[in-house]
N, C-alpha and C positions, 0 to 999 in steps of 0.2 A: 279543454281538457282532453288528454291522447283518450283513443277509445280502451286499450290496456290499462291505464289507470281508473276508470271507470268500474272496467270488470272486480279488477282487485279489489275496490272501495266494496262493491257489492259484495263478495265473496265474504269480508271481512264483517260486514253488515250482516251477512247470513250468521256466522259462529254466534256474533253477539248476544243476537236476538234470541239463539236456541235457549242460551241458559234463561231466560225470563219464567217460564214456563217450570222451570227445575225449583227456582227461588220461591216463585208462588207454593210450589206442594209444599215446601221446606216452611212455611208459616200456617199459623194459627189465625192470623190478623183478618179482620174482613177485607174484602178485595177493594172498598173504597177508601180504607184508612192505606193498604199496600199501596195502589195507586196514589192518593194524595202525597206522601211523603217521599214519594217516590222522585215526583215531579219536585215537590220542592225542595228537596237535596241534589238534584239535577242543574236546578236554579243556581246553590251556594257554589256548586262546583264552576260552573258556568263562568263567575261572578269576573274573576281575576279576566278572563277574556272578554268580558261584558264592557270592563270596565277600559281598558286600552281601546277599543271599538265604541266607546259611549254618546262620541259626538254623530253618529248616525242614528240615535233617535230623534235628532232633529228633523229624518226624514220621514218618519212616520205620520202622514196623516190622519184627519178620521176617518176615511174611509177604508184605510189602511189598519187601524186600531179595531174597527168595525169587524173585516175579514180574519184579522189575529185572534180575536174574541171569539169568533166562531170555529175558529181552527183548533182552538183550547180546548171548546164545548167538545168537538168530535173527536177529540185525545183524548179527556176528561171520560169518554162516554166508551169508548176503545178500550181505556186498562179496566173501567171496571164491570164492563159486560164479560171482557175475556178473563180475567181474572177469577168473577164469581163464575163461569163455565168451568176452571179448571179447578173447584170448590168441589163440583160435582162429578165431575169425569176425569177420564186416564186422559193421561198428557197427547196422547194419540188422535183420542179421541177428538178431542178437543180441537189440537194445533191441525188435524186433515181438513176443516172446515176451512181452514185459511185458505185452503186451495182455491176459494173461488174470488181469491183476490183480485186476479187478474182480471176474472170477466166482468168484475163489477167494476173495477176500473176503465175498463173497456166501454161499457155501457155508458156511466160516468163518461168517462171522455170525448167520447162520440155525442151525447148531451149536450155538451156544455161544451167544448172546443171542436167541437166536425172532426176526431182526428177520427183515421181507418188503420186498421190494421190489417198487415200481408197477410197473404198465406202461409210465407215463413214463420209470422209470429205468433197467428191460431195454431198451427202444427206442434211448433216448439212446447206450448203450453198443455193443446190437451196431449202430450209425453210426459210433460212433470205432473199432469192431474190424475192420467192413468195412474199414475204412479204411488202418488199420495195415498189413492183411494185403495190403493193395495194395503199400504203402509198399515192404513186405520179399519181396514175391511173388518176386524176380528170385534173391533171394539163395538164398530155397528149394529152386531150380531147380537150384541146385550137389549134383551127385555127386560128393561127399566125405565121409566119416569124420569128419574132422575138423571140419566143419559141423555135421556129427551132435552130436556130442558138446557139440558149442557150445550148441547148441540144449538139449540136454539140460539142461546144468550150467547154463543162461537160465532155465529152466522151474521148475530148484529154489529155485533165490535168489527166487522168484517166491514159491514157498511158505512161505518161510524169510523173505521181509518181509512177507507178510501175518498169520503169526504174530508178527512183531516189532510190525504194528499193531495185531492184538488182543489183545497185551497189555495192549499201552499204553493201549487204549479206555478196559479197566476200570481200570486204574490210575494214569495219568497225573493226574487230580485229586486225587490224595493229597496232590499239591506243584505246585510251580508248573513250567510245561513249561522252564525253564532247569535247576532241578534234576536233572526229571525225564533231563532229554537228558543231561545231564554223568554221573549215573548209568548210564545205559544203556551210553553210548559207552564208559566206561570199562571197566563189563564186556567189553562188545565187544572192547577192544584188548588184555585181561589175556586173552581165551578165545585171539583170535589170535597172542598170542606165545607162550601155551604149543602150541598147535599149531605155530608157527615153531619154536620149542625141542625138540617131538620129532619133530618133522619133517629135522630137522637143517638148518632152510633159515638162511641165514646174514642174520642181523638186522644185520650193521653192514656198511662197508667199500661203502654207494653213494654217489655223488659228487655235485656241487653240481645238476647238473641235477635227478637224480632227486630230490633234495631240496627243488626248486622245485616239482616236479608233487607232491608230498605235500603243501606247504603248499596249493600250489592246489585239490587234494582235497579240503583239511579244513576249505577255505573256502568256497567257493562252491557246488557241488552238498550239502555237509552242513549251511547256509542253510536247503535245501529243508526236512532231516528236522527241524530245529527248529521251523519253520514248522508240519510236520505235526502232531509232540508239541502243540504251542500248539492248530491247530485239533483234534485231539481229543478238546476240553473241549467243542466245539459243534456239531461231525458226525461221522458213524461211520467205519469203515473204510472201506466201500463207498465214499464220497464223494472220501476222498481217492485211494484205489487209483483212480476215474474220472480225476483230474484228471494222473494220474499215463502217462495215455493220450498225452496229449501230448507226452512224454520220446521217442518213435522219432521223432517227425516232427522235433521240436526236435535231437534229439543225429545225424538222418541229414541234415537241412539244412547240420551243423555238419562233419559228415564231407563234405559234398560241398565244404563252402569251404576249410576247414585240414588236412585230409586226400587231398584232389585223390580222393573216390569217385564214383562216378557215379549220377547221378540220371537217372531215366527220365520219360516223361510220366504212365507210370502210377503211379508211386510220386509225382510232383505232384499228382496229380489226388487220388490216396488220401490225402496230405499236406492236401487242402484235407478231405477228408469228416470224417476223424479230428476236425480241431480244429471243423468245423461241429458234429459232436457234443458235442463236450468245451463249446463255445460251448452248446449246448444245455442242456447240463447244470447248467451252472452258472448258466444263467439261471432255471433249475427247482428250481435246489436249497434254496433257501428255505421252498419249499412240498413239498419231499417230504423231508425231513429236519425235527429238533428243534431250529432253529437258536434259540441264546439271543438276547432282545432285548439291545441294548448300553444298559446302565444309563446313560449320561451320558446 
């Protein structure tokens, strides 16, 4: 795949994901019932392409099933730690925490596949985390407990999708990333309703509305992870976790218009460094990633 169509995927990836964060304020639902149906209307959607592509479950092994199953677990464990974080706190708050997507992937990577990253690629990054931390600086500023926690339960979903992409790194080329994702998610929403089930959290009995923000869920921001499963045939984790910088600027713009939050000048100005990085990045990542040539 051209390195241009990459970038675009990402960029596209970025809008997606902003509204996720919009959807969540917009319900009442708990964040593991938003998650669970999330995933399993992602699934229905899925299905019609699931099923032209069907004879490639034959490629799945168990050890293959194995790593799917665990890639579910850290989706599964991904919407509903950030989800209940954005229960608690401003969408700002919240989504700035993501900024340390990149370095945990980094870590992660470096872990588990020996990869290194340039100069060019630490540079690029801490510009889009300057930047974030501008974004969200205001919200930080709140003495509250319950920000606390926000922040917290931000920080783990943070951990909890960066093991969902490193799974997927070394695995995803087994099948094709429609497989791959209809797999995933579906673990994902079997892990989360057995947690709704001994949780005692009540899985039926929400109304039309809530039921509009789940399909919007399982549309639009879950766009993004398909997008992601696809390009991890052609860049690491690192690469996506970067392009994933641009979700606080994107999802806190969105709170300031449908949500009536307030923006500051410093969180514009931080909103402009962020994507100047993320614009960086992705004009570099060609040359500092394994990007495949597109055969046609």
């Amino acid at each position: 795949m051209q390195s241009n169509r990459v970038a675009i995927l990402l960029i596209l990836s970025i809008i997606a994901i902003s509204f996720a964060a919009i959807f969540v304020k917009w319900s009442d639902a708990p964040a593991s019932i938003l998650s669970m149906n999330r995933m399993y209307l992602a699934c229905i959607f899925l299905l019609p392409v699931v099923w032209v592509n069907r004879k490639e479950f034959k490629r799945i092994g168990r050890k293959e099933a194995v790593f799917f199953v665990l890639a579910g677990a850290c989706l599964a464990a991904h919407f509903a730690l950030w989800f209940s974080s954005l229960k608690l706190t401003t969408v700002a708050s919240s989504t700035i925490i993501l900024s340390l997507q990149p370095i945990v992937a980094m870590a992660g990577g470096f872990i588990l596949y020996k990869e290194r990253a340039s100069k060019t690629v630490v540079l690029t990054i801490c510009i889009s985390i300057i930047g974030v931390v501008m974004v969200g600086w205001g919200d930080f500023g709140l003495q509250s407990s319950t920000v606390l926690i926000g922040d917290l339960l931000s920080f783990c979903s943070v951990i909890a999708v960066v093991g969902y992409l490193l799974i997927g790194q070394n695995n995803v080329k087994k099948v094709s990333h429609w497989i791959y994702s209809f797999c995933v998610f579906l673990s994902a929403a079997m892990w989360l309703n057995i947690y709704n089930l001994a949780a005692g959290i009540p899985i039926r009995g929400y109304n039309f509305d809530e039921w509009k923000i789940f399909i919007l869920l399982a549309i639009f921001p879950t766009i993004a992870h398909v997008i992601f499963n696809l390009l991890l045939n052609y860049v690491n984790t690192t690469a996506i976790s970067m392009s994933v910088l641009g979700e606080p600027v994107g999802a806190t713009l969105l709170a300031v218009w449908l949500l009536g939050e307030k923006l500051t000048w410093l969180q514009l100005a931080g909103g402009a460094i962020a994507l100047i990085g993320v614009l960086l990045f992705l004009v570099r990542q060609n040359s500092e990633y394994d990007v495949m040539k597109d055969e046609t």
